[in-house]
N, C-alpha and C positions, 0 to 999 in steps of 0.2 A: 393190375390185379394183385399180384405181389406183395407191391409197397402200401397199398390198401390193406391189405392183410397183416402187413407185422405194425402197419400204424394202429390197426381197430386192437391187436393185441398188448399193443404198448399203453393202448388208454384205456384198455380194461383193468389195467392191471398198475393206473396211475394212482398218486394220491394228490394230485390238482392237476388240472387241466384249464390252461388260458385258450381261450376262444377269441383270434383276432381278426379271422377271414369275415371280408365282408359279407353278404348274400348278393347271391346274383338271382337271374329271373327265376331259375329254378329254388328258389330258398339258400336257408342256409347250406355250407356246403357239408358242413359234418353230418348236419341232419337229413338232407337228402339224399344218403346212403342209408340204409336199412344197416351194413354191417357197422358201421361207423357210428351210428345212431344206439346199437345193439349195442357195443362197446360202453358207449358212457352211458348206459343204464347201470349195466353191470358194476362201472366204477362209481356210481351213485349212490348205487343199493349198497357196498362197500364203504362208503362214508366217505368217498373221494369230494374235495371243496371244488363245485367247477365256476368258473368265472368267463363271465360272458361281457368283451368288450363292445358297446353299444357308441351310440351317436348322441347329444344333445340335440340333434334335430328335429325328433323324434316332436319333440314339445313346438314344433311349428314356429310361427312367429306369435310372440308376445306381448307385440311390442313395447317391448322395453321393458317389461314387468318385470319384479324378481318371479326368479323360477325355483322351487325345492321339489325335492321327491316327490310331493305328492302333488306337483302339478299334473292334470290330468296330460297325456299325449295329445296332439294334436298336429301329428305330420302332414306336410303340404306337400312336398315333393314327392316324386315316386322310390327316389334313392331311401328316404329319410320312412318311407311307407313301408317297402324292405325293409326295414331296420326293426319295426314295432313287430312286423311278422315274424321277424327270426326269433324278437324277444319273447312273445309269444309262444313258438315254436318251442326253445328252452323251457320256458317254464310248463309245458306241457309234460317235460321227464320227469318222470318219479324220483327226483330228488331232495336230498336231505338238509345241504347247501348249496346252494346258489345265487353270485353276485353279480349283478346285472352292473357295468360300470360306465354309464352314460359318459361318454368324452365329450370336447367340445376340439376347436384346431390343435393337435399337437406343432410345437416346436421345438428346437434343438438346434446343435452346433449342423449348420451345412444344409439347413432347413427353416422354412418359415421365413420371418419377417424379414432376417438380414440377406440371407439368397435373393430373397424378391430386391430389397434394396441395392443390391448389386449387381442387378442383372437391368438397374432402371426403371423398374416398375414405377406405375404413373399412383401417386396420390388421389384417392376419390373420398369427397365428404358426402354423407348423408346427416340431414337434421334428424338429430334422435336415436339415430343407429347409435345401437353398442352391443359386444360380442365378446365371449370369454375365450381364454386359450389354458393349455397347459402344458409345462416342462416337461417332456419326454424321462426326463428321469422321476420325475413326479406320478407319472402313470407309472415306470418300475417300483418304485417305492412302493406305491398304493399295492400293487400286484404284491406284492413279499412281504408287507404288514401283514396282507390278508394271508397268506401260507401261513406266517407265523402265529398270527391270532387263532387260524384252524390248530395247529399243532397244540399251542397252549390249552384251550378250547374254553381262553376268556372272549370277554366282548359280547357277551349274549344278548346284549340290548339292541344287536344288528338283527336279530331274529327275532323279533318281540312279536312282529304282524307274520311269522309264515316263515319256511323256506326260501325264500326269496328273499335277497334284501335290493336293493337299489342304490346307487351312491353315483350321487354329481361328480364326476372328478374335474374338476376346474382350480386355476388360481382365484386367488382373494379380488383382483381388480378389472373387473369389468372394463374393455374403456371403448371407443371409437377405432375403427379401424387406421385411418389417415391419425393420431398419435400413438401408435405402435409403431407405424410404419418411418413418421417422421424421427424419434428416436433411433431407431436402424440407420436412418441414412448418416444420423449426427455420429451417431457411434463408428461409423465407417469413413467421415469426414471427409464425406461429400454432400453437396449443395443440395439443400430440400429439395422439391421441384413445387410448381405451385401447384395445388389442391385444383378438380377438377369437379365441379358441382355432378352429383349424382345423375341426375336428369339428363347432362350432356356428352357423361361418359358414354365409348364405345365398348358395351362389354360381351362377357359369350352368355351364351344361358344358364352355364353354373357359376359364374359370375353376380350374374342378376340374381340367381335364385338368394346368393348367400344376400347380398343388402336388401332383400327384399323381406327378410326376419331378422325380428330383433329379441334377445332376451337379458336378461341383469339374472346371470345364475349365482344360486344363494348356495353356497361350499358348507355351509356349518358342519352337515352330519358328517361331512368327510375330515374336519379340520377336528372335531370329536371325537371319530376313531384313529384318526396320524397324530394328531397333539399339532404338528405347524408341516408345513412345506418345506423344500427345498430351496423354491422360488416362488414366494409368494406374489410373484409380482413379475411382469416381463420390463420392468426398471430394475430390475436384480438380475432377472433369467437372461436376460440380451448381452449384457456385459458378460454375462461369464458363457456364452454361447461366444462369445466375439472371441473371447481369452482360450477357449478350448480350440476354437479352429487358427489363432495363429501357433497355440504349442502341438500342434499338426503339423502346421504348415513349417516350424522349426523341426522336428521330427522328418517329415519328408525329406527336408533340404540335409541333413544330417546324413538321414540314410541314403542318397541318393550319391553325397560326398564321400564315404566310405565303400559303395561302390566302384567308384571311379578310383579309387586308391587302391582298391585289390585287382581292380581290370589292369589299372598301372604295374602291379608287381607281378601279376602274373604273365605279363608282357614281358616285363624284365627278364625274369625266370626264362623264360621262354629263347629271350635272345641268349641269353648266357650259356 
């Protein structure tokens, strides 16, 4: 009740609010508080930019098609159904901005493609499947363009249709899921594994749900408002995902070595 309470106060009194919680069966979770709900009206009516992280699920399967904003929704799953509701939901506040920010898989150093590659994950082709991803620092970026562009209070061609804008956040290349994943394991410099035809895979049912849509998502409006990417590309984002978790993992070894050097001297001290 509490932390309820100094939360709904904190976001009344925000000037942006990122929205990452997924919805669960009961809706969204901010929305389905009355207090919480109350809160970012109030930072609305205030001219607060709120930004609302979404799914590219939402557009169902495609197959294959390119997708842009104004592909209509067509969610097939029930998680991805959630998703349209919540956006929904948001755009139901009386507010002045807000950015609906369709994702598609994030990844990132210790995440996505190369974990799965390390961990042996098995290779599956589908004919035709192809799926977008984007750089986890790419979804920060897109998030703090848009504070900045609020702050400025250029970019008004995001608001040409409404308070509401919409934005794909994807990289530039589409590709298959088994050549993502083949890259990972080269980058890790261990042995491909062979490819395992769709059909014969053993998979779970969130598994099957994801090969079972396809979409080619079109980035433009978003490459528009950023000018370019950080990673436009997971032939770019994987290597430096790879380079980030070994200067970690030099980092850890470092700090782990300089513990042991003061547990050492402080031993000494001790005998002395």
């Amino acid at each position: 009740e509490k932390a309820e309470e100094e939360l709904a106060a904190a976001l009344s009194r925000a000037e942006v609010v990122v929205a990452t919680a997924p919805p669960g069966e009961a809706g969204d979770p901010f929305l389905a508080s009355e207090r919480l709900r109350q809160a970012l009206v109030e930072a609305a009516q205030r001219g607060a930019l709120l930004i609302y992280l979404s799914s590219v699920g939402v557009y169902g399967d495609q197959g294959g098609q390119k997708v842009t904003e104004g592909t209509p929704p067509a969610p097939r799953t029930a998680r991805a159904k959630r998703r349209l509701a919540a956006e929904d939901a948001w755009r139901a506040l009386p507010v002045q901005r807000l950015v609906i920010v369709r994702l598609p898989g994030i990844y990132g150093a210790f995440r996505g493609p190369l974990a799965k590659a390390g961990e042996g994950n098995m290779l599956i082709v589908k004919e035709g499947h192809v799926f977008s991803r984007i750089h986890v620092k790419d979804v920060v970026h897109t998030c703090l363009s848009l504070l900045n562009q609020h702050r400025r209070g250029d970019a008004a061609w995001l608001w040409e249709e409404g308070p509401t804008c919409i934005l794909n956040c994807c990289d530039s290349e589409p590709a298959p899921q088994h050549e993502v994943s083949a890259l990972a394991y080269k980058l890790l410099g261990r042995p491909v594994p062979q490819a395992i035809p769709f059909e014969k895979a053993e998979l779970s049912s969130m598994q099957q749900s994801f090969y079972e849509e396809s979409r080619y998502m079109d980035n433009s409006k978003l490459l528009r408002f950023l000018g370019s990417l950080c990673y436009p590309s997971y032939r770019t984002g994987l290597p430096a995902c790879l380079e980030e978790e070994r200067s970690a993992a030099v980092s850890r070894g470092l700090g782990a070595r300089l513990a042991e050097m003061s547990q050492a001297a402080r031993a000494a001290m001790t005998a002395a």
